[in-house]
mmCIF file of the N, C-alpha and C atoms, coordinates in Angstrom:
data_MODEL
# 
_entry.id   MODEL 
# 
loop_
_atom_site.group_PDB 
_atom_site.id 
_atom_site.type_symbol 
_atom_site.label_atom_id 
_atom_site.label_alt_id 
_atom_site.label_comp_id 
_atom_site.label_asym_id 
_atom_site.label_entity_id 
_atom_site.label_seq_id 
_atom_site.pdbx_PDB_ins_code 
_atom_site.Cartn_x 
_atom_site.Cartn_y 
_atom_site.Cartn_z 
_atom_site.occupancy 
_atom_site.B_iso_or_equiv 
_atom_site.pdbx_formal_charge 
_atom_site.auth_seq_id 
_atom_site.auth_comp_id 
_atom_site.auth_asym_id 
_atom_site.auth_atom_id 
_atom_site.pdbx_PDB_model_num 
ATOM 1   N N  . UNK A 1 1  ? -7.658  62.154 9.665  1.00 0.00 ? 1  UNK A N  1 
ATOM 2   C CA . UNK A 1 1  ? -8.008  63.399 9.024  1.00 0.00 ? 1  UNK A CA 1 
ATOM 3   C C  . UNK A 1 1  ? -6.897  64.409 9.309  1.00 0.00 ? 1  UNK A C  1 
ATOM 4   N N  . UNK A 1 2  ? -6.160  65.194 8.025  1.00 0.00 ? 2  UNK A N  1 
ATOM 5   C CA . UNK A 1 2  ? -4.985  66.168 8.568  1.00 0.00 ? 2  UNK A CA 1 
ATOM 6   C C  . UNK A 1 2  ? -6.096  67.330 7.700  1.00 0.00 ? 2  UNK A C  1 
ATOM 7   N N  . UNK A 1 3  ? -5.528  68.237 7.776  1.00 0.00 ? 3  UNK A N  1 
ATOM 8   C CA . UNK A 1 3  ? -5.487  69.953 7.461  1.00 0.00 ? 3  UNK A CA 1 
ATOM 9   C C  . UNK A 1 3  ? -4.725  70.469 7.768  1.00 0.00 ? 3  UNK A C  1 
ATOM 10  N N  . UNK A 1 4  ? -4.364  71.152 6.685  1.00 0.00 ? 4  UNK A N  1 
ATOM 11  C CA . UNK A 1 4  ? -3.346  72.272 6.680  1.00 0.00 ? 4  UNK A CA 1 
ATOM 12  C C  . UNK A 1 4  ? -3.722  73.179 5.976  1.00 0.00 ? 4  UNK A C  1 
ATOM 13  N N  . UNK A 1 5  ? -3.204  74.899 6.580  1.00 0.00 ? 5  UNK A N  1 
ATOM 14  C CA . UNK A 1 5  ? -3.522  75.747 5.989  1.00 0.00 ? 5  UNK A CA 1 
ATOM 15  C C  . UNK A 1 5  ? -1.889  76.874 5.998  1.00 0.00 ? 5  UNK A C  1 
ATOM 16  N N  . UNK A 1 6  ? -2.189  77.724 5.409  1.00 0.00 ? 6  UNK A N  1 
ATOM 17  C CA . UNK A 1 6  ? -0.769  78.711 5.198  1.00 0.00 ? 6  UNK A CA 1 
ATOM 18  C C  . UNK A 1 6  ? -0.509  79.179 4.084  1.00 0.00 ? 6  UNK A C  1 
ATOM 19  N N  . UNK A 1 7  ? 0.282   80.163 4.410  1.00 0.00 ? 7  UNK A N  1 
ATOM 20  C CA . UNK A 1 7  ? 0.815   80.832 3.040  1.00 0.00 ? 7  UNK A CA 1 
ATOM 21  C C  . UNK A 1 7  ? 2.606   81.178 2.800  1.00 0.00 ? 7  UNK A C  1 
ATOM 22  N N  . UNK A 1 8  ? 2.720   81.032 1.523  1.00 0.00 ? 8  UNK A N  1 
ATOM 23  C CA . UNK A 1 8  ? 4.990   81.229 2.097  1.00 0.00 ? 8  UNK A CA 1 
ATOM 24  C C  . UNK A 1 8  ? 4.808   82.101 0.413  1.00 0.00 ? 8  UNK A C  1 
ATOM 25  N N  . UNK A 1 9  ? 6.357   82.958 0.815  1.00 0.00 ? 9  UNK A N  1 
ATOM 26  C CA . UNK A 1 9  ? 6.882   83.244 -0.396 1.00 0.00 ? 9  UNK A CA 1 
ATOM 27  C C  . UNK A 1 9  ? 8.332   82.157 -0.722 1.00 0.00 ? 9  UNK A C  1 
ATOM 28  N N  . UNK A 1 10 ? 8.999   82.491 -2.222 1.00 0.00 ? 10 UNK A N  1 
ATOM 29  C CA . UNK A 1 10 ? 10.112  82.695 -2.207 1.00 0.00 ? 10 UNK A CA 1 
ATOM 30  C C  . UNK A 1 10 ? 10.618  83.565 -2.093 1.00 0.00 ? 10 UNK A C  1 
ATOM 31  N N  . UNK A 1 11 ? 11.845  83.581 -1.629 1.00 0.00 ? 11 UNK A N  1 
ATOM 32  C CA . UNK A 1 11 ? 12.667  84.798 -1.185 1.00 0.00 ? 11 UNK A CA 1 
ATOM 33  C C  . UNK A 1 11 ? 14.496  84.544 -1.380 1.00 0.00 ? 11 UNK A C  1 
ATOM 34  N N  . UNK A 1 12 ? 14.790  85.410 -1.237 1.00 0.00 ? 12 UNK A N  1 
ATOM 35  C CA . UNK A 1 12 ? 16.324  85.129 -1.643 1.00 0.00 ? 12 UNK A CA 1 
ATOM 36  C C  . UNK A 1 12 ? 17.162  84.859 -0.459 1.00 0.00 ? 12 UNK A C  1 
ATOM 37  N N  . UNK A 1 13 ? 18.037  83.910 -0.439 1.00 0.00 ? 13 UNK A N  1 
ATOM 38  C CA . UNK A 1 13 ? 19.014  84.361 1.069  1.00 0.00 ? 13 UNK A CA 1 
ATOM 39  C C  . UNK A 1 13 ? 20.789  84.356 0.984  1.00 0.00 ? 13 UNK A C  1 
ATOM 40  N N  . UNK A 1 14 ? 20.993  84.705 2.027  1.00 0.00 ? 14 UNK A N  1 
ATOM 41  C CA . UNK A 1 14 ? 22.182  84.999 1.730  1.00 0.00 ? 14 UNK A CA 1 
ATOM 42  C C  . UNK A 1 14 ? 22.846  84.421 3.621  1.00 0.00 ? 14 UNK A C  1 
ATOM 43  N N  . UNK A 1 15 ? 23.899  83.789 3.019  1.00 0.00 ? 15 UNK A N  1 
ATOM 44  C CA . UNK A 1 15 ? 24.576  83.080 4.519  1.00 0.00 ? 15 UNK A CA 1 
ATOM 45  C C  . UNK A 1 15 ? 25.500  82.053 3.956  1.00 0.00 ? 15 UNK A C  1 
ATOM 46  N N  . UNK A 1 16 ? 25.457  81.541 5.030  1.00 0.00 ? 16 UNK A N  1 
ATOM 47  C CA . UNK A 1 16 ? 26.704  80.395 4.783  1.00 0.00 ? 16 UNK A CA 1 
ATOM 48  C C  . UNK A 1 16 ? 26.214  79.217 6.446  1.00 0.00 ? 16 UNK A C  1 
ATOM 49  N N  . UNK A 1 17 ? 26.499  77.800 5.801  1.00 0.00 ? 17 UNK A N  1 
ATOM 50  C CA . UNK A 1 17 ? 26.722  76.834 7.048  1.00 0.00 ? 17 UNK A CA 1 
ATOM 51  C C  . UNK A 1 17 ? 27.718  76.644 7.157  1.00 0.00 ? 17 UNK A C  1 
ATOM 52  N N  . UNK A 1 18 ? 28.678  76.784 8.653  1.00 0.00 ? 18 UNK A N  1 
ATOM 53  C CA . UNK A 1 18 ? 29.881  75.866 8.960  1.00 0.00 ? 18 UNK A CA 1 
ATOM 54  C C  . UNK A 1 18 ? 30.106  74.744 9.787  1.00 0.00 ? 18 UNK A C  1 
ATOM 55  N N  . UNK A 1 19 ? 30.689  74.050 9.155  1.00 0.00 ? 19 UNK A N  1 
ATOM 56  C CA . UNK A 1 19 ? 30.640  72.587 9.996  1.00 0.00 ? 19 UNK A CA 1 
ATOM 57  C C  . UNK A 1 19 ? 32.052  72.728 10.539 1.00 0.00 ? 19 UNK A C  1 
ATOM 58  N N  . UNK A 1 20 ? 32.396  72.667 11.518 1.00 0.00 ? 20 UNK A N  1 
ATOM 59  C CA . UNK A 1 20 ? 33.930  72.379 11.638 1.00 0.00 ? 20 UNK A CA 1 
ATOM 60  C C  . UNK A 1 20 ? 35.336  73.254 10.857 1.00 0.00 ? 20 UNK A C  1 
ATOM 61  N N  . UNK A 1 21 ? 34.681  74.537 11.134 1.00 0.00 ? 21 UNK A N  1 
ATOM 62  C CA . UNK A 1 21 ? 35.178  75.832 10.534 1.00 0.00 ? 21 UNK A CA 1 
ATOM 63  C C  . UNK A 1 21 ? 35.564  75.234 8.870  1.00 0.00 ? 21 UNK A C  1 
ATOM 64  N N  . UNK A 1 22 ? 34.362  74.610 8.622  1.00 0.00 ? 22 UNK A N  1 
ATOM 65  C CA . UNK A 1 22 ? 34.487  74.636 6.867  1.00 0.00 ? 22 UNK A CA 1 
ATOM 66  C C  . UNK A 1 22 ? 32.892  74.945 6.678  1.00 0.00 ? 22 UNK A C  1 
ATOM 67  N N  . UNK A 1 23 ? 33.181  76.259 5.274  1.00 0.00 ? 23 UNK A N  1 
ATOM 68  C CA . UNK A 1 23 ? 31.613  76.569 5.027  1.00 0.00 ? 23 UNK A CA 1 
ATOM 69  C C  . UNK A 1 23 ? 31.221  75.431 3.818  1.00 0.00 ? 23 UNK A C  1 
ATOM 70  N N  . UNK A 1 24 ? 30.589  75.011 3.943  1.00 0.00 ? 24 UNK A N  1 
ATOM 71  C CA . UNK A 1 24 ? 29.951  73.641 3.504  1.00 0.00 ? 24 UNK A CA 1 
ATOM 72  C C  . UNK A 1 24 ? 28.944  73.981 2.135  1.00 0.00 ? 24 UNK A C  1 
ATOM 73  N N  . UNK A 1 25 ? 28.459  75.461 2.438  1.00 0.00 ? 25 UNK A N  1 
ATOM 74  C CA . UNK A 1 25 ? 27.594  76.279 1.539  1.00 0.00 ? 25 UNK A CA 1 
ATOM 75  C C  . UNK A 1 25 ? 28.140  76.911 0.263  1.00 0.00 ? 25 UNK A C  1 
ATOM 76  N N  . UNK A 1 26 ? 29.858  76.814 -0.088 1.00 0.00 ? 26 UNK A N  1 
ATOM 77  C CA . UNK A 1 26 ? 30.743  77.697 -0.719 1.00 0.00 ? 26 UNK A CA 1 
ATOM 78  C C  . UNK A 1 26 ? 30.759  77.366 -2.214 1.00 0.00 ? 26 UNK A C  1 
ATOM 79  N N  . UNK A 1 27 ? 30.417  78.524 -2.707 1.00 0.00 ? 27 UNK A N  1 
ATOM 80  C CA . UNK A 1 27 ? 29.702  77.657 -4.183 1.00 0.00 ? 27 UNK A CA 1 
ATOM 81  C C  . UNK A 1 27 ? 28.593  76.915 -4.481 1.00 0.00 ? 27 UNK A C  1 
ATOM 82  N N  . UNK A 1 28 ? 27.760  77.173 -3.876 1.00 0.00 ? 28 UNK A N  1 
ATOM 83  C CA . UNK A 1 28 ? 26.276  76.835 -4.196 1.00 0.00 ? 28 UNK A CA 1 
ATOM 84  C C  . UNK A 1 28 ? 25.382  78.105 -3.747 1.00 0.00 ? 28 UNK A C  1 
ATOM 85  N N  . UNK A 1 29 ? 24.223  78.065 -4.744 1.00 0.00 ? 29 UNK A N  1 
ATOM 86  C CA . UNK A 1 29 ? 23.235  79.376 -4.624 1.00 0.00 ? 29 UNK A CA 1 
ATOM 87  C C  . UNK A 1 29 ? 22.164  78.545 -3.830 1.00 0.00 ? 29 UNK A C  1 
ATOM 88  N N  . UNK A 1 30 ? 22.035  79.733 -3.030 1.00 0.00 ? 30 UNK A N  1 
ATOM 89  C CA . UNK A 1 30 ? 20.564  79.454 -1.699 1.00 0.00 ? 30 UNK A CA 1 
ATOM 90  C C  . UNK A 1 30 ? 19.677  79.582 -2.286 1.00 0.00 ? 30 UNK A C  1 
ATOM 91  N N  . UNK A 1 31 ? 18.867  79.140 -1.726 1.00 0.00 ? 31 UNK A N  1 
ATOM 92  C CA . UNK A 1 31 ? 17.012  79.464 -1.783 1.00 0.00 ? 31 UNK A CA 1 
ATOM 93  C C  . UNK A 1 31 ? 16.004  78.899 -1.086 1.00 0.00 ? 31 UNK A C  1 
ATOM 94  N N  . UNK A 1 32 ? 15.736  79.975 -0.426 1.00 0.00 ? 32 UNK A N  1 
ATOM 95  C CA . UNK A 1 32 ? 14.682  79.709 0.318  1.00 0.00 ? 32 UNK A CA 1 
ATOM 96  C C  . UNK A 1 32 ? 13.114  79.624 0.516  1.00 0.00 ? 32 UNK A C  1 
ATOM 97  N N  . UNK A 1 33 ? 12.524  79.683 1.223  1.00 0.00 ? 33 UNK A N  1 
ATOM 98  C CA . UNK A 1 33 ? 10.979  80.490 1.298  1.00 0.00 ? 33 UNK A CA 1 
ATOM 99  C C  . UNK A 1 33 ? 10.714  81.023 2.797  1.00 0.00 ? 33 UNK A C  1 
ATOM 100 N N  . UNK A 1 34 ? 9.413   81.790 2.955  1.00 0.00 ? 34 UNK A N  1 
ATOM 101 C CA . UNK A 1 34 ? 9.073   82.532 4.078  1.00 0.00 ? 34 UNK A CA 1 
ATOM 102 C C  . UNK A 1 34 ? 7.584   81.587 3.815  1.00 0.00 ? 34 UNK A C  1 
ATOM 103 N N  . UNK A 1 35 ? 7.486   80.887 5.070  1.00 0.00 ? 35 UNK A N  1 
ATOM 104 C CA . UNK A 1 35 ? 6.090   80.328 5.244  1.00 0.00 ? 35 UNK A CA 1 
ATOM 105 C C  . UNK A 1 35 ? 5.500   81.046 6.990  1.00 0.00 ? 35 UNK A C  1 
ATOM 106 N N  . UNK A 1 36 ? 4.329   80.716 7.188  1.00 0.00 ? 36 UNK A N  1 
ATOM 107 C CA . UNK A 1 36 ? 3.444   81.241 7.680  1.00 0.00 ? 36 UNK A CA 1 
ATOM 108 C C  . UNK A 1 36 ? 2.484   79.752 7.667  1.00 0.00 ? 36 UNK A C  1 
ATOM 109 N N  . UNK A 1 37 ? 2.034   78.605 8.926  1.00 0.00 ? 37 UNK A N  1 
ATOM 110 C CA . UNK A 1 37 ? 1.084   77.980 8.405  1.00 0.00 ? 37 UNK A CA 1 
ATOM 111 C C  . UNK A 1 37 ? 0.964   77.075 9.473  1.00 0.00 ? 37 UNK A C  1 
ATOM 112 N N  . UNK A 1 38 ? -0.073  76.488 9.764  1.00 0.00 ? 38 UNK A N  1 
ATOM 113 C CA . UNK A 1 38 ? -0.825  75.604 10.878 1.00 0.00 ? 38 UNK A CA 1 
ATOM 114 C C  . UNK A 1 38 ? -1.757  74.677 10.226 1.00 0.00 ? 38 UNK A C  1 
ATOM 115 N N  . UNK A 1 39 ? -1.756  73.885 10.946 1.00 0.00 ? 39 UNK A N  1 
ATOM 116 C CA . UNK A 1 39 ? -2.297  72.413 10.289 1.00 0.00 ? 39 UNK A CA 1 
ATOM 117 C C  . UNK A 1 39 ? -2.638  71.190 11.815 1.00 0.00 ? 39 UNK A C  1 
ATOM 118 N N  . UNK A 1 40 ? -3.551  70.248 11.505 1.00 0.00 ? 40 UNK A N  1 
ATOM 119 C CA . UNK A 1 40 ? -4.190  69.742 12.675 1.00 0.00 ? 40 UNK A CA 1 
ATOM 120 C C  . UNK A 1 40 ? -4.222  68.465 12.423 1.00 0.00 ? 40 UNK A C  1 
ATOM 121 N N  . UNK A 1 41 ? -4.465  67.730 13.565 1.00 0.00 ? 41 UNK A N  1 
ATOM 122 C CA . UNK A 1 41 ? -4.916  66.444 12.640 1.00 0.00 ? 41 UNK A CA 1 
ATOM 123 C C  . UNK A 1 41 ? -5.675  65.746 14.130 1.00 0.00 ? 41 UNK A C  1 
ATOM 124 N N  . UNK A 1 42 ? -6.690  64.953 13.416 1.00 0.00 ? 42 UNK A N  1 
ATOM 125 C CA . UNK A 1 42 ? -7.818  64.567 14.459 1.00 0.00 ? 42 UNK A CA 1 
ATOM 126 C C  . UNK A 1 42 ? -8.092  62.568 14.363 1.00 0.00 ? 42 UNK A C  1 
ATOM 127 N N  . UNK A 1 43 ? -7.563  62.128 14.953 1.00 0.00 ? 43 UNK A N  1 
ATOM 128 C CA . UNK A 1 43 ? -7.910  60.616 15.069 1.00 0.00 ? 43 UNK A CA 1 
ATOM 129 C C  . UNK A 1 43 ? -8.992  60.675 15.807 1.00 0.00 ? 43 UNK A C  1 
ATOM 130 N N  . UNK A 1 44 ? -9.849  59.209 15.160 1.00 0.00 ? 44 UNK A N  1 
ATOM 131 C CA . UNK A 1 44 ? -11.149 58.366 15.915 1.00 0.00 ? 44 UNK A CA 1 
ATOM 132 C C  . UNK A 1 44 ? -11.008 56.902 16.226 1.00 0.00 ? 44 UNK A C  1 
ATOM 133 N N  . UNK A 1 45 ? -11.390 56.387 17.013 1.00 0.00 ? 45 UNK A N  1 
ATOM 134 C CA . UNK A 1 45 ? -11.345 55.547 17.145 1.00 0.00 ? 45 UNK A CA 1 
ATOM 135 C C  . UNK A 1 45 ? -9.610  54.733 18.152 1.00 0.00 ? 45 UNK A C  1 
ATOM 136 N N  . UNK A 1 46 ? -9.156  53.590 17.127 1.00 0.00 ? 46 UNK A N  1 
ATOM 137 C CA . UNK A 1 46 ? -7.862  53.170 18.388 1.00 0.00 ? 46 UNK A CA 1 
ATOM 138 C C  . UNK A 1 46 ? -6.578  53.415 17.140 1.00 0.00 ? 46 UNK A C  1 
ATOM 139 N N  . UNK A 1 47 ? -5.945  53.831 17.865 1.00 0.00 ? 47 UNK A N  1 
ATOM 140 C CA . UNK A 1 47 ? -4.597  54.367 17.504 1.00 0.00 ? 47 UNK A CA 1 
ATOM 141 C C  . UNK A 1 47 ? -3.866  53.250 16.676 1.00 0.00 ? 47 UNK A C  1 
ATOM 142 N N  . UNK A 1 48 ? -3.980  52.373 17.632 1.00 0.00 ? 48 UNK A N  1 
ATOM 143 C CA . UNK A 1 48 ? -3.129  51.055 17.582 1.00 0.00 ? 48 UNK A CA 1 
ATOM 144 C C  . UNK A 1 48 ? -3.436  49.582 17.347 1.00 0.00 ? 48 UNK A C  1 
# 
């Protein structure tokens, strides 16, 4: 049994990744989201 609950936006971002003083990100548009969220999960019985 899982559950999950939460809420996210999209949102815009702005940055860059560097790997090995090369930005890896250069010429491509970001996008992200803003999440918020928790989720559980419940076993019965044997695992294995």
């Amino acid at each position: 049994m899982d559950r999950s609950i939460g809420r996210f936006r999209m949102a815009d971002v702005v940055g860059s990744v560097v790997i090995d003083g090369v930005d890896v990100t250069e010429g491509i548009d970001l996008v992200g989201d803003l999440s918020d969220a928790k989720g559980g999960s419940r076993y019965s019985g044997q695992l294995w």
